[in-house]
C-alpha positions in Angstrom: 122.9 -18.9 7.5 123.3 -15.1 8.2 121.8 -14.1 11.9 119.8 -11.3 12.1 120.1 -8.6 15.0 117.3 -8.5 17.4 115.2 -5.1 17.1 116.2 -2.9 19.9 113.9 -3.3 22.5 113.0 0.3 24.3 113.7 0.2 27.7 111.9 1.9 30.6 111.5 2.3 34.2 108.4 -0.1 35.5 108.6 0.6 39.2 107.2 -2.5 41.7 106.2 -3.6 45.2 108.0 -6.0 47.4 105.4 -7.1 50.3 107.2 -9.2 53.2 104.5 -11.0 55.8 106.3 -10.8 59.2 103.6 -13.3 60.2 102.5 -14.5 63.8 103.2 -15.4 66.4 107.0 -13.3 65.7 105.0 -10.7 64.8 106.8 -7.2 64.6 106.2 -3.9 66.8 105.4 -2.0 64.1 104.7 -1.9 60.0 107.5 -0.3 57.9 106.8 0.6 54.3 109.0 2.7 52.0 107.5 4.5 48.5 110.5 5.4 46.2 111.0 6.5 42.9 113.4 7.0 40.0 115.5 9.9 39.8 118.6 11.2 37.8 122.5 9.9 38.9 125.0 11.8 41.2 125.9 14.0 38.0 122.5 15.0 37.0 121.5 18.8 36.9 118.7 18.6 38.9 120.4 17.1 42.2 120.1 19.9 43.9 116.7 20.7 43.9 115.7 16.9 44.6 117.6 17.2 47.6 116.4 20.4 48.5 112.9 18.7 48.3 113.3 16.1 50.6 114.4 18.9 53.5 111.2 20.6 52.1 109.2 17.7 52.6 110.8 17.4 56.2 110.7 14.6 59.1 108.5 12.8 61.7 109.3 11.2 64.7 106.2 10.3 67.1 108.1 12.0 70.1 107.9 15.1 68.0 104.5 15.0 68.6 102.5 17.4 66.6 105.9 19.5 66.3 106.1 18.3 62.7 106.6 20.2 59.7 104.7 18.5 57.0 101.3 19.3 57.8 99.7 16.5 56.4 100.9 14.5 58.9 100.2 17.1 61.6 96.6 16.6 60.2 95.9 13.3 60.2 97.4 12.7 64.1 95.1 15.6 65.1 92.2 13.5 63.3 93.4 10.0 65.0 94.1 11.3 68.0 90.0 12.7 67.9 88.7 9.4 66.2 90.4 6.9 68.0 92.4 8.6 71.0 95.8 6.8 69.7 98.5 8.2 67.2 99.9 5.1 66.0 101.9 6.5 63.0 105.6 6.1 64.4 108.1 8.3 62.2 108.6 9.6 58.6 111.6 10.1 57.1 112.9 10.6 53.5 115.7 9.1 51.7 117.6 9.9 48.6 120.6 7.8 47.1 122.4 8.6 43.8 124.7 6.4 41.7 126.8 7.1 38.6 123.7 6.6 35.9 120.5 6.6 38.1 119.2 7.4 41.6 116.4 6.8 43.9 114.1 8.9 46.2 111.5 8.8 48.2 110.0 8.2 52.0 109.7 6.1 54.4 107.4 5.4 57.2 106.1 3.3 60.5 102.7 2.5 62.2 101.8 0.4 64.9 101.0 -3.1 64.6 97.8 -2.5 66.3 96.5 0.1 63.8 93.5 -0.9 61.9 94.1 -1.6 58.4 92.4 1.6 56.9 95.5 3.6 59.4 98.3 2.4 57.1 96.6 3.2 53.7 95.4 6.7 55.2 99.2 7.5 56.1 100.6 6.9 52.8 97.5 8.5 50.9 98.6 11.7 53.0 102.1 11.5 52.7 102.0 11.2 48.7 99.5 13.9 48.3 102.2 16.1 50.2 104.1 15.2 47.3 102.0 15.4 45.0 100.5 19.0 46.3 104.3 20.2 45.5 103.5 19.3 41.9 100.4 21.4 41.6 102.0 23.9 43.7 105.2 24.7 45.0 105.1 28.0 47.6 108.0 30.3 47.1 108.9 30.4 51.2 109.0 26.1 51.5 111.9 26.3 48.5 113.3 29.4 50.8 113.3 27.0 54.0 114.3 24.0 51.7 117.8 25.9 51.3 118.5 27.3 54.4 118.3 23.4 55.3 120.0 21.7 52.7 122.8 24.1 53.5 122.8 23.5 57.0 122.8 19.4 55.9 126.1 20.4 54.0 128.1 21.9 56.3 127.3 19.0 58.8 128.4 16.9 56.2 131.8 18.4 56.3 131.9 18.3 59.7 135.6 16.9 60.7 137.9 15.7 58.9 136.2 11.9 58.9 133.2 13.1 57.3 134.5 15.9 55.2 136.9 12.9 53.6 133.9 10.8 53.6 132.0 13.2 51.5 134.7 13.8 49.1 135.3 10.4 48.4 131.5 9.4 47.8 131.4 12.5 45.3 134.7 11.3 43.3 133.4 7.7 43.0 129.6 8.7 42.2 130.5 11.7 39.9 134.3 11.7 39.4 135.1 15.1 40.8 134.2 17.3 44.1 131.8 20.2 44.6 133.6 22.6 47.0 131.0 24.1 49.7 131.1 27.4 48.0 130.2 26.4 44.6 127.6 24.0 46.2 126.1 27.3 48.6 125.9 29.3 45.0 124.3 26.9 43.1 121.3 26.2 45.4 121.0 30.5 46.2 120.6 30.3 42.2 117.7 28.0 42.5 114.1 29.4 42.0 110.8 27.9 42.8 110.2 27.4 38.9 113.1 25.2 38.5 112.0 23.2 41.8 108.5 22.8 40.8 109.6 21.9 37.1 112.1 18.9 38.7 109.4 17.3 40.8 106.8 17.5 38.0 109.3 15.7 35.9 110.6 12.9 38.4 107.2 12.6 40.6 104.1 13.5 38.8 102.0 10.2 37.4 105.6 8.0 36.9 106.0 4.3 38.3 107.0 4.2 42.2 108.4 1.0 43.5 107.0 0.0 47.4 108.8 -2.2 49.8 106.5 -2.5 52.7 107.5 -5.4 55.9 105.2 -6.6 58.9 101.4 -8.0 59.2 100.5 -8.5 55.5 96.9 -7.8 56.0 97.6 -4.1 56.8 100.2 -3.6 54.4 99.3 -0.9 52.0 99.2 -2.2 47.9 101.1 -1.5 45.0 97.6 0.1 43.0 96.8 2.3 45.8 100.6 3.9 45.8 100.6 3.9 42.3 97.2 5.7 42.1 98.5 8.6 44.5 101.5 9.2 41.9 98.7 11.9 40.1 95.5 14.1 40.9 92.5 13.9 39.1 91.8 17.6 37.8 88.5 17.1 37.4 
């Protein structure tokens, strides 16, 4: 009896949630959810201005107060703090980790335990519309800042011998060779806000996140409501 090959099957990136009750009484200070999504490997062409996005997007802490510099968030702990009096959003931060064929990016953020429901879902509805905002429009002095940071990231990166070795053995293993700081500085002055605004069209814009969220399952934000905020209705 001759066996017949199974058709190939075609392949693609579906994105999910993860949603982990902390439960009571051991119930946690605060809720911790992290939106990510897929992005190219450590040798892709468009590393660069990924990375340069997530020092666009910038960071949070809450003893920054309203020092941050996304203003989304600036904007909704001006309209907490005028609602309710509290500012229970704890920190934002972004990640981004590449591997030889695929990556992953995205942010990460805290709230209070106390916070009603509605807080959590508000936080991530204005954190995504930041990114989404970069898709509809991309301002050419936020990809200027972007790369006056990124480089600033770099150098600390080389910073000793500890770290400099450090960096040039994550780049050999991820991508097989190592950028010297020159040839990385030249690249990212060669970037333009096209190119940036192209790359997080492609990777961001209306494609399948994945959401990992930890601590009292009632408040926890849902997969449809991330997924939703991954486009704009232009209409």
């Amino acid at each position: 009896m001759t066996k017949v090959a199974p058709a190939a099957i075609d392949k693609r990136y579906t994105g999910g949630a993860v949603r982990v009750d902390a439960g009571m009484p051991s119930a946690p200070y605060a809720n911790h959810v992290a939106v990510g999504w897929e992005i190219c490997g450590a040798d892709g062409a468009d590393v660069l201005p990924l990375r340069l996005l997530t020092e666009v997007y910038g960071q949070y802490d809450r003893f920054m107060n309203d020092m941050s510099s996304n203003w989304w968030v600036r904007f909704n702990l001006e309209r907490q703090s005028t609602q309710h009096g509290n500012m229970p959003l704890e920190e934002v931060r972004t990640f981004f980790d590449t591997f030889s064929d695929t990556g992953m990016m995205g942010f990460f953020y805290t709230y209070q335990i106390g916070s009603e429901r509605a807080e959590g879902w508000n936080f991530m509805v204005a954190l995504q519309n930041e990114w989404v905002r970069y898709c509809m429009r991309m301002e050419p002095y936020k990809v200027e800042v972007g790369k006056n940071l990124l480089k600033n990231k770099l150098i600390f990166e080389h910073d000793g011998a500890e770290k400099t070795n450090a960096e040039v053995g994550k780049q050999l293993i991820s991508r097989g060779g190592y950028t010297p700081l020159e040839q990385a500085y030249a690249r990212i002055n060669d970037l333009t806000t096209q190119q940036v605004s192209d790359v997080i069209n492609h990777y961001y814009y209306d494609r399948e996140p994945t959401m990992s969220a930890w601590g009292l399952y009632y408040v926890l934000p849902v997969y449809n409501l991330t997924r939703r905020n991954m486009y704009k209705y232009r209409y």
